[in-house]
C-alpha positions as CSV (number, residue, x, y, z in Angstrom):
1,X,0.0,0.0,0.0
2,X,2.8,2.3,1.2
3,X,4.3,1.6,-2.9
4,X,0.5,2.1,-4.0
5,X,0.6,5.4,-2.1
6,X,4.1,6.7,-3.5
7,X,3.0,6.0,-6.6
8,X,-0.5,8.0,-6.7
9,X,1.7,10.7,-5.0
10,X,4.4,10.7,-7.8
11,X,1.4,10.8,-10.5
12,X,-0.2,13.8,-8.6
13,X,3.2,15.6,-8.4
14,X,3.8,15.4,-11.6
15,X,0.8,16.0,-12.8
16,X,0.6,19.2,-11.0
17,X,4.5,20.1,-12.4
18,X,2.8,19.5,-15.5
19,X,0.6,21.9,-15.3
20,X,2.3,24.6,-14.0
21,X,5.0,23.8,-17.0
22,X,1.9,24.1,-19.3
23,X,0.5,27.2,-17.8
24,X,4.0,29.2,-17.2
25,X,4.7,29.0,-21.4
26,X,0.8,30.3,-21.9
27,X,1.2,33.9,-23.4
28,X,-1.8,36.4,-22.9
29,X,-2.7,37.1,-26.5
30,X,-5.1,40.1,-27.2
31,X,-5.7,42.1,-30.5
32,X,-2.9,44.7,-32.0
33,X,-5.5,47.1,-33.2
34,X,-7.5,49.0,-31.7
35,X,-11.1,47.2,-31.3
36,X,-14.3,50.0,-32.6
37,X,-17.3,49.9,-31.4
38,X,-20.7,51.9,-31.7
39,X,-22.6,53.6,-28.2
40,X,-25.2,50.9,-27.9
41,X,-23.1,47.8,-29.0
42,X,-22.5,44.6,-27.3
43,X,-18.8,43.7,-27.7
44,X,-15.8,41.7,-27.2
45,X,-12.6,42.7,-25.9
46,X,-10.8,39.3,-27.0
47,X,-7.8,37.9,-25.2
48,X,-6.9,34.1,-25.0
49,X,-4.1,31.9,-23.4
50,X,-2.0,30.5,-25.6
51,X,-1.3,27.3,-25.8
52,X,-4.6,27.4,-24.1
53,X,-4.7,26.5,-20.4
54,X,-8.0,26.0,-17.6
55,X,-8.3,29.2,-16.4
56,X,-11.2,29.0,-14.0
57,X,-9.1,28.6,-11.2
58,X,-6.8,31.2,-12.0
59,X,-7.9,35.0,-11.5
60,X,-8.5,37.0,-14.0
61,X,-8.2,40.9,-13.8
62,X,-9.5,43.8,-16.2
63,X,-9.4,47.1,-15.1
64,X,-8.8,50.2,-16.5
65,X,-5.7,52.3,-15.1
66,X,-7.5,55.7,-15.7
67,X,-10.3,54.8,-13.2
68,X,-10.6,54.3,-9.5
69,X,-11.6,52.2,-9.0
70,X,-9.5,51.0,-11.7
71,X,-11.6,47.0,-11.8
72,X,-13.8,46.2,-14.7
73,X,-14.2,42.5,-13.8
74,X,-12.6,40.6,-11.9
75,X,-12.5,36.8,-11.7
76,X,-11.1,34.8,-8.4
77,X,-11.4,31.5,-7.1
78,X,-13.9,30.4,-9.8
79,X,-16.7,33.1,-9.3
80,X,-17.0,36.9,-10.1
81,X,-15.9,39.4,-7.7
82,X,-18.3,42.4,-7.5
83,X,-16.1,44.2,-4.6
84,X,-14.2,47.1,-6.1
85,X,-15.8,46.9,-9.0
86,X,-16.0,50.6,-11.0
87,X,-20.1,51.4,-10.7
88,X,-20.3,52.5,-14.7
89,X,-19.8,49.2,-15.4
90,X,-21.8,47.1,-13.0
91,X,-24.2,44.5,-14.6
92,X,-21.7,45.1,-18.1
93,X,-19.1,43.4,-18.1
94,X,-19.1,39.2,-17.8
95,X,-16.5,35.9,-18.5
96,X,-18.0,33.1,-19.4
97,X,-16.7,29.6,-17.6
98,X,-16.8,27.7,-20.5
99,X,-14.9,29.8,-22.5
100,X,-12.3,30.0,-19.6
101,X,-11.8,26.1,-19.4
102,X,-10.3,26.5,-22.9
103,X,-8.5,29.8,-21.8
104,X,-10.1,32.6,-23.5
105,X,-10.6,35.3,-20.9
106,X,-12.2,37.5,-23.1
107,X,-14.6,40.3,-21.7
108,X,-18.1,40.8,-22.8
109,X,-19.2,44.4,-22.9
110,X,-22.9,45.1,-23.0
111,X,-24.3,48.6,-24.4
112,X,-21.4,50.4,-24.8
113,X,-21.3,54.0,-23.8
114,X,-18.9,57.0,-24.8
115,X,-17.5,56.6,-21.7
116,X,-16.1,53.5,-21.9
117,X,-13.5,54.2,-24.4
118,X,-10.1,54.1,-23.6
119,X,-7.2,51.0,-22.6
120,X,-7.6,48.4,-21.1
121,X,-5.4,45.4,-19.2
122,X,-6.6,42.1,-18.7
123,X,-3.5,40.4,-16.1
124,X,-3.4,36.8,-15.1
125,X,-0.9,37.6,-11.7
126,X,0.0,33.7,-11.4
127,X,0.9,33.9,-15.0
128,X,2.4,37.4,-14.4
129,X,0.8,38.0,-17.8
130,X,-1.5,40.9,-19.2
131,X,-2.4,42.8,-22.6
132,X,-3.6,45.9,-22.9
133,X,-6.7,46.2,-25.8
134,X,-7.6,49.7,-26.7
135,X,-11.5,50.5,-26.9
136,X,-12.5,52.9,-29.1
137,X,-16.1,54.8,-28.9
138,X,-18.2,55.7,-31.7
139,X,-21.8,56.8,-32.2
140,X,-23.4,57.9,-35.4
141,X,-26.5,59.1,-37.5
142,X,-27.9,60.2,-40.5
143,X,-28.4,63.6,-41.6
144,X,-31.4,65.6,-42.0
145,X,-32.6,67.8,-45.0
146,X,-34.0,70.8,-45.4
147,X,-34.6,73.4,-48.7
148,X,-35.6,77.3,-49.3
149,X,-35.9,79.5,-52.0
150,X,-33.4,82.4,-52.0
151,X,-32.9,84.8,-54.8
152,X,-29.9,83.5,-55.7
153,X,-30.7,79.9,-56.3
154,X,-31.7,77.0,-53.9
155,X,-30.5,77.0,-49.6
156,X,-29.8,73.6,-48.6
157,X,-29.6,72.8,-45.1
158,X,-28.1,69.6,-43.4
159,X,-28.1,69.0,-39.6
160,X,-26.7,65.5,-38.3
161,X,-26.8,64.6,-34.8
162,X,-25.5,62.2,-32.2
163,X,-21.8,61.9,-33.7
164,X,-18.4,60.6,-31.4
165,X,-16.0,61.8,-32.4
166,X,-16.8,65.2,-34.2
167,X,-17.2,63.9,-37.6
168,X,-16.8,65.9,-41.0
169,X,-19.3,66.7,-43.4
170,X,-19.2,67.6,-47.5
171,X,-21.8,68.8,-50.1
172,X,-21.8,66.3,-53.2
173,X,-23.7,67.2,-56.8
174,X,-25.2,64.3,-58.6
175,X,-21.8,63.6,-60.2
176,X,-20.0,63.2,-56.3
177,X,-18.0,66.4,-57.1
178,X,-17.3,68.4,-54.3
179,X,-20.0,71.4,-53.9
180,X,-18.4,74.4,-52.0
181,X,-19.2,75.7,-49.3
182,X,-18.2,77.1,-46.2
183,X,-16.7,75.6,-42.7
184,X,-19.5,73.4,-41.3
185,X,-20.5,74.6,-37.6
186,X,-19.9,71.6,-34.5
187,X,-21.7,71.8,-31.5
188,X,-21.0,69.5,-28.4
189,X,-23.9,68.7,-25.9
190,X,-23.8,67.9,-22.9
191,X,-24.0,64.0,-23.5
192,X,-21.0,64.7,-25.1
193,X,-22.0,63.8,-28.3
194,X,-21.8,66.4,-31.3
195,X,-24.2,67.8,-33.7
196,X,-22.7,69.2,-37.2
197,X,-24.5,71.3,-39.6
198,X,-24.6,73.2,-42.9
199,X,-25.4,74.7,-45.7
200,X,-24.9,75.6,-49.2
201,X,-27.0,78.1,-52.0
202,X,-26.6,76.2,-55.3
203,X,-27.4,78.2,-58.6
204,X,-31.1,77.2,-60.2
205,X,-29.0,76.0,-63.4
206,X,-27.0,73.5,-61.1
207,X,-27.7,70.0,-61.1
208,X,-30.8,68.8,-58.5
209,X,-29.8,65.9,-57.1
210,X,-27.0,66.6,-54.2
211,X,-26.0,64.5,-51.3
212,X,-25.1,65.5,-47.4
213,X,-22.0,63.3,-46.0
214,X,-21.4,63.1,-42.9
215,X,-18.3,60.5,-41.6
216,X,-16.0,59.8,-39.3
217,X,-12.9,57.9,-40.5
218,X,-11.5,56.7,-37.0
219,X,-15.0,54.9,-36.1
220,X,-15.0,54.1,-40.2
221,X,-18.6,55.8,-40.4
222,X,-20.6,57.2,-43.2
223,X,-24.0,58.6,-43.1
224,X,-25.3,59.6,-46.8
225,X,-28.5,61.9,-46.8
226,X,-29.5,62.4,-51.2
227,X,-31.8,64.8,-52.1
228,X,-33.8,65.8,-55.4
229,X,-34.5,69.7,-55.3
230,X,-37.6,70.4,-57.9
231,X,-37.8,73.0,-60.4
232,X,-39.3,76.0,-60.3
233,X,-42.6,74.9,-60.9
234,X,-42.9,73.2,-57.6
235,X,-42.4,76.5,-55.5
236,X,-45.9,78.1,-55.1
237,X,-46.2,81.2,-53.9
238,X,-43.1,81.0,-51.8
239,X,-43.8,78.0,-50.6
240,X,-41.9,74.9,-51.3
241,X,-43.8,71.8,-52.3
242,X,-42.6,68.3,-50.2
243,X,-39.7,67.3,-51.9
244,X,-38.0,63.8,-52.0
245,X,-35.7,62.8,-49.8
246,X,-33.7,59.5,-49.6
247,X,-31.1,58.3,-46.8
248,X,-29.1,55.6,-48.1
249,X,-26.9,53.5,-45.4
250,X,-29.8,51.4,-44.8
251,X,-31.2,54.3,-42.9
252,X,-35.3,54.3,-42.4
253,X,-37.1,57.3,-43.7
254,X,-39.9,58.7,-45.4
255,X,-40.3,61.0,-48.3
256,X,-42.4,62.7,-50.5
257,X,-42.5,62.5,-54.0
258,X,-43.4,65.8,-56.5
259,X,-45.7,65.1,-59.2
């Protein structure tokens, strides 16, 4: 029994030198670009042991260095720990135990908000690994349209709001060429979020078919607004006639057609 014993103690051992052999070569892999999301999303900040190791039993810190408290989620001895925890991102954040087994210790994010942006460090301390994945905030919408008569030609109007970051916007003619006109004006709210607007005269011998653009290249966000300006005929009076309107980008709307 004693030899029985030995035994089951040498398979245990080693078993467990094993292990920690397996586990000490594991680097903490995470993503080398930045990962974009929209306000609203649900998303992944993806980071995995590799070779992959169990790591229920290990724990598992994210937190954010710019916050205090600086924890995100934290996982320790096989549950989550809620104590310490930032408040912006209570109920948000999660790790999944079947995805640890098989050491991904990525972190679920649910509806993202502008203030989540920023870097953050998932650490494994009995690894003494960690990555840092860098979270970048976007929201975005489409523009509206509005037309007057002037003496001069045609005022066109476009107002697009709920943008992060400030976003740029341009005039297009039916061709896509350019219209010019002058410096857009940007308003921040108070949600932080920023409103651009507006607007061009165009000539009544212009083309009538000219798009609003508003995008935001670090997000990699376009919001097209097209409209068809009538001719002459269709101002009464003074008064404009409902003109069409179409919002491409798979973007909702209603319009009016002109007879």
């Amino acid at each position: 029994s004693d030899k029985r014993s030995l035994l089951v103690q040498s398979v245990l051992i080693a078993g467990n030198v094993k292990q920690h052999f397996s586990s000490g070569q594991s680097q903490l892999i995470g993503p080398p670009q930045p990962i974009v999301a929209i306000v609203g999303d649900d998303i992944t900040l993806p980071s995995h042991l590799e070779p992959a190791v169990d790591a229920v039993g290990m724990t598992v810190e994210w937190t954010r260095p710019d916050l205090e408290p600086r924890f995100v989620y934290l996982w320790r001895d096989g549950h989550e720990i809620v104590i310490n925890q930032n408040p912006t991102y209570e109920g948000r954040t999660f790790l999944f135990r079947d995805k640890l087994k098989n050491g991904d210790v990525s972190l679920t994010l649910s509806k993202v908000k502008i203030s989540d942006e920023g870097k953050y460090r998932c650490f494994i301390p009995s690894l003494r690994r960690d990555t840092i994945i860098t979270l970048v905030v976007g929201a975005a919408s489409s523009p509206v349209l509005n037309v007057t008569k002037s003496s001069s030609g045609v005022v066109l109007e476009c107002e697009s709001k709920g943008w992060y970051p400030e976003p740029e916007l341009f005039w297009l003619d039916a061709e896509g060429k350019l219209l010019s006109a002058g410096a857009p004006e940007t308003v921040r709210g108070p949600d932080g979020l920023y409103t651009v607007s507006s607007r061009v005269t165009v000539e009544k011998s212009h083309s009538n078919s000219f798009t609003c653009r508003v995008q935001q290249s670090k997000i990699q966000q376009t919001r097209d607004t097209q409209i068809h300006v009538p001719g002459q005929r269709a101002f009464i009076d003074g008064i404009l006639v409902p003109f069409l309107s179409k919002r491409q980008n798979s973007i909702n709307t209603t319009g009016f057609n002109i007879n």
